[in-house]
N, C-alpha and C positions, 0 to 999 in steps of 0.2 A: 827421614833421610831424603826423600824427592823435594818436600817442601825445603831444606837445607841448601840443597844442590841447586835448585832454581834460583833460590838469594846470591848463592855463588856464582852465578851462571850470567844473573846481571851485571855483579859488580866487578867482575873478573875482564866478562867477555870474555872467555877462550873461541879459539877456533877450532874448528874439528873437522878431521876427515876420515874415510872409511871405506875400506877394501872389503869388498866381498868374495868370498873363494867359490874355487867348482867343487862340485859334488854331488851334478844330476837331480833326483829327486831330493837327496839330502838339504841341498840347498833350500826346500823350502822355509827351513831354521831362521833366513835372515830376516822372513815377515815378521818375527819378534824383535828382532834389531830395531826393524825402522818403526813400529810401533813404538819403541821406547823412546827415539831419539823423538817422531811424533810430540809424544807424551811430557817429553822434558820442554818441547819448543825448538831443539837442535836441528840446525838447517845445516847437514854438513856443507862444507868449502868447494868441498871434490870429492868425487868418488871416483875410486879405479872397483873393476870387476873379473875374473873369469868364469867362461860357461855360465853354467845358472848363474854367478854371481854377478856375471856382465847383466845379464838380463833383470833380477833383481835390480842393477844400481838405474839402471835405463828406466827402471817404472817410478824410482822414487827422482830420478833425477829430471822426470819428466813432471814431475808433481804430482804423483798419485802418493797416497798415505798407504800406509800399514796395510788397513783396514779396506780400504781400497782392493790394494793386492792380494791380499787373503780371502775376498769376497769373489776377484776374478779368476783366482786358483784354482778355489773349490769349486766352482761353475761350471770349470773346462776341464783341465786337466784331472781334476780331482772324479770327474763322472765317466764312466765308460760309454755311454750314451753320445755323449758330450763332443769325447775325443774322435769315434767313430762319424759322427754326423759332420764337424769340419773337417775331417779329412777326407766325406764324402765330395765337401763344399769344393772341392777340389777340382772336380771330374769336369770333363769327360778328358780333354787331352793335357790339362795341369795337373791331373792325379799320376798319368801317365809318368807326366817328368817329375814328379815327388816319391814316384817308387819305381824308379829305372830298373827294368826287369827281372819285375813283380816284387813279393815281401821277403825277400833274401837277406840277413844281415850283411849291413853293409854296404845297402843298396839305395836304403832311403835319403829323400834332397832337402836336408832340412833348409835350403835357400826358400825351397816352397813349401812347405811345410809348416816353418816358423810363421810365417808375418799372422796366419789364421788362429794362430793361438795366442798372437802381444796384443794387449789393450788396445785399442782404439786411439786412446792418450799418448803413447809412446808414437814420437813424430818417425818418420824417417829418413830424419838430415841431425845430425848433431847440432848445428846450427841451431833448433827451434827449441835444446832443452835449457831446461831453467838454473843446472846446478853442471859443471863440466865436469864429463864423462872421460876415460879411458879405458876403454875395452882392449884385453890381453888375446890375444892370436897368437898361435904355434908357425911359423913357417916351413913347413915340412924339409923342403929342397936347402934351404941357408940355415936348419939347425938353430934359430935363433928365434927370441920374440919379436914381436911387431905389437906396438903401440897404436891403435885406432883414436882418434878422438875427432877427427871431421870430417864430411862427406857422407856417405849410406851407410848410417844408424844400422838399420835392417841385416843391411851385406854380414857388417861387423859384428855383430849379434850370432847370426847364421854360422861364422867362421870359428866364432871364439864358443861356440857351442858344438860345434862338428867332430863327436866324440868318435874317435876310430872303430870301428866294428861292428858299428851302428849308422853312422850317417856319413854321406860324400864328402870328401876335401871342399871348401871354398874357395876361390879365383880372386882374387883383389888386388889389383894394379898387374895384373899378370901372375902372381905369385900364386902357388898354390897354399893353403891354410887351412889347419885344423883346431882342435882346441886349444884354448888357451891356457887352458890348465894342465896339460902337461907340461909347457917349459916353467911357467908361472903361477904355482895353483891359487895363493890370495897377493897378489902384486901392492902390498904391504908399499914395498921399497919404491915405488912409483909419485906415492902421497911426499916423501920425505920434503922438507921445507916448505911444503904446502900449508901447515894446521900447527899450531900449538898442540894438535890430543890427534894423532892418527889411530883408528881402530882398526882389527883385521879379525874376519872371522873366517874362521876353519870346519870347512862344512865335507873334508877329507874325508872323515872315518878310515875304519879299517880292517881288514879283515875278521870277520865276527865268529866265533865256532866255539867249540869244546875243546878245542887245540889236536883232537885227536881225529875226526872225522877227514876222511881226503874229501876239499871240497872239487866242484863238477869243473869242466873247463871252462865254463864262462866266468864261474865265480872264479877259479883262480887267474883269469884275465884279468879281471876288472881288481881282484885282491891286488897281483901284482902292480897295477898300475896304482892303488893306493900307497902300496910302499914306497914305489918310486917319487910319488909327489911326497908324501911325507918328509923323506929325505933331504927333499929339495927344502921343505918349511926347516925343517932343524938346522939347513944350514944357515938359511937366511934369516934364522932366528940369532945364530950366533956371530953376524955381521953386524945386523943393526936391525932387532926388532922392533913392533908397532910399542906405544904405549902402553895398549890397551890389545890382549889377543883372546879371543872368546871360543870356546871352544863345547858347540854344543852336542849332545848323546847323540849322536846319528848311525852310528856304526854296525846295527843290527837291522839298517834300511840298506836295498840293493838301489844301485843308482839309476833304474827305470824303475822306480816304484812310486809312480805318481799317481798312482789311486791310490793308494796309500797317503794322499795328500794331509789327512785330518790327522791319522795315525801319528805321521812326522809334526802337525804343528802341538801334538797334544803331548806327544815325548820330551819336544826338545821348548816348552814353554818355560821352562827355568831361566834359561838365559836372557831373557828381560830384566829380570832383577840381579842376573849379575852384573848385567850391562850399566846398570843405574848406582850400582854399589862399586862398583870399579871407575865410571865417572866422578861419582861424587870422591871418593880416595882424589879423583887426578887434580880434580877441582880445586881440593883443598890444599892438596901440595903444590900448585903455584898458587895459589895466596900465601901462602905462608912464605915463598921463594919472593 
């Protein structure tokens, strides 16, 4: 099937592009995405992102592989050691402004927080990446999204990651901003006329249980707030979906569950191959078009 798909892939050319969605740790899912696209040779066109998925498109759009980001995942995020000792890296009065008074949720600056955890590789000017970015931002006060694609990578990253209840609103051009995943949670409809193959991946989940258990308040926060972006996917599924929508098991990871790093790439490593079997399908229906 790969080897089919690569024949097509010459002779066709398609273009492709790929939206990554939020869903915290969940998101780790999309390291099997860009492994495959890796794998095939596919350089998406553009990528759009929320939350984690901003930050996923930012490493591959910086030109780190798969294999790359999967290597600096498990290293960091993925080690309790790891995450403690950069955040140590922090101190003595930038730990201070990274956890504005003290571990309180809802307290923490992922503005300073973040940059200690992104690659090395990921610039902090849009300007310097290899493949054009747009990163999804909430605007709190205007009720609307905000489009990022130039200027402070970093800023935009930090904003469109600034999950409520957990980490501070963002500042950009005066605006206050938070995740981008709640207005937008895979900004699918961002790519549109960009790619002959737009992809979207759904790294949502959603409320996991026995259906009968009452879960705790945090899990019904964060459940709630799955619902609500679902919603948002359904509808925007039935305006004008991706080509290509991947949707991998996540839904039994909580969305700080980043030591849990391996747990998530080893659950949701399926979606490689559906991602390669649903390419090669798109492939073949425009040659034959």
């Amino acid at each position: 099937m790969t080897q089919g798909l690569e024949t097509l892939k010459k002779s066709a050319d398609p273009t492709v592009a790929i939206a990554f969605g939020g869903g915290g740790a969940r998101g780790l899912a999309h390291i099997h995405v860009i492994e495959a696209l890796n794998e095939l040779g596919i350089r998406p066109v553009a990528i759009a992102g929320s939350s984690i998925g901003a930050i996923m498109g930012a490493g591959m759009a910086a030109g780190l592989s798969g294999a790359d980001i999967r290597e600096h995942t498990l290293a960091t995020v993925g080690r309790r050691k790891e995450i403690v000792n950069r955040l140590w890296s922090l101190r003595p009065s930038s730990f201070a402004k990274a956890v504005a008074g003290g571990f309180r949720i809802g307290q923490f600056n992922i503005e300073r927080i973040l940059p200690v955890f992104l690659p090395d590789s990921i610039p902090k000017d849009f300007g310097s990446l290899h493949i054009p970015l747009k990163v999804m931002t909430t605007d709190y006060y205007g009720q609307t999204e905000r489009v990022c694609q130039s200027g402070d990578l970093h800023q935009a990253l930090a904003a469109s990651s600034a999950l409520p209840a957990v980490f501070m609103p963002v500042r950009i051009d005066g605006r206050v901003m938070i995740d981008g995943g709640i207005y937008n949670p895979i900004p699918f409809d961002h790519l549109t006329g960009l790619a002959d193959i737009v992809i979207g991946v759904d790294v949502v989940g959603g409320p996991d249980g026995d259906g009968e258990t009452m879960p705790s308040r945090i899990d019904s926060l964060f459940g709630a707030s799955q619902l609500m972006m679902q919603s948002i996917i359904a509808m925007k599924m039935k305006a004008h979906p991706p080509d290509i929508l991947l949707r991998p098991e996540v839904s039994r990871f909580r969305v700080m569950d980043f030591l849990k790093a391996q747990e998530v790439l080893t659950a949701t490593a399926g979606v490689k191959d559906q991602l390669k079997t649903a390419l090669d399908a798109a492939f073949k229906a425009r040659n034959r078009g």
